[in-house]
N, C-alpha and C positions, 0 to 999 in steps of 0.2 A: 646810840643803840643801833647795831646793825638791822638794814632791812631785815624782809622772812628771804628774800631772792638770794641776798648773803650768806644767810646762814645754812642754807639749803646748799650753794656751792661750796662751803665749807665744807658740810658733813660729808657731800660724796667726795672731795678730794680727801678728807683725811685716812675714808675708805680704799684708795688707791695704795701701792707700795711707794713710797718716796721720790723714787729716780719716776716713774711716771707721774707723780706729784708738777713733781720739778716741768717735765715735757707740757702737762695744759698748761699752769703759770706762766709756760714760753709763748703759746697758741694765745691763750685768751690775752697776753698780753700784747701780740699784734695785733688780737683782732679788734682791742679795743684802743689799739693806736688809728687803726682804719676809720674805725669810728669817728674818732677825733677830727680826722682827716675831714670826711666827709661830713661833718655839726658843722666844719669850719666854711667848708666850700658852701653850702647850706645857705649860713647865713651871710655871707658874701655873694650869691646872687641875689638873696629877699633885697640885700641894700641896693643894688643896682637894677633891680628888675628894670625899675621904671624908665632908668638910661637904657635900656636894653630895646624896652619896645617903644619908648618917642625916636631911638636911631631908627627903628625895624617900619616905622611910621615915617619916618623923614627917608628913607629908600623904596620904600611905596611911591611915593608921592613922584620923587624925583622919576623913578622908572616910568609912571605914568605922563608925564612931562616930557619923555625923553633925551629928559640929562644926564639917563645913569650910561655910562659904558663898559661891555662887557669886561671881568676881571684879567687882566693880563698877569697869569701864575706864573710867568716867566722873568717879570720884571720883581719879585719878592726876593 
């Protein structure tokens, strides 16, 4: 059974004439590819967080140490 959120986007599109029908179906259908996008990227940093900040802790450390050397953007 459809949500109430469905059925409510149903009714206002059916109230539409058809070729604008058609134009949101294009809209909402990227914007719920974005979506997707971004659920995906989401849960691919939760997985790494934690590699994120023991590196972001192990560059701490090293800088305080003074083993880090500054980035050379030239040699990338």
């Amino acid at each position: 059974m459809p949500s109430t959120a469905i059925v409510t986007v149903e009714k206002m599109l059916e109230s539409l004439p058809e070729e604008v029908q058609e134009r949101v179906v294009e809209h909402l259908r990227e914007y719920i590819l974005d979506l997707q996008d971004e659920l995906q990227w989401d849960a691919l940093f939760k997985r790494t967080q934690d590699k994120l900040a023991a590196a972001a802790r192990r560059a701490q450390k090293e800088i305080a140490a003074g083993k880090a050397e500054p980035m050379d953007f030239g040699q990338l």
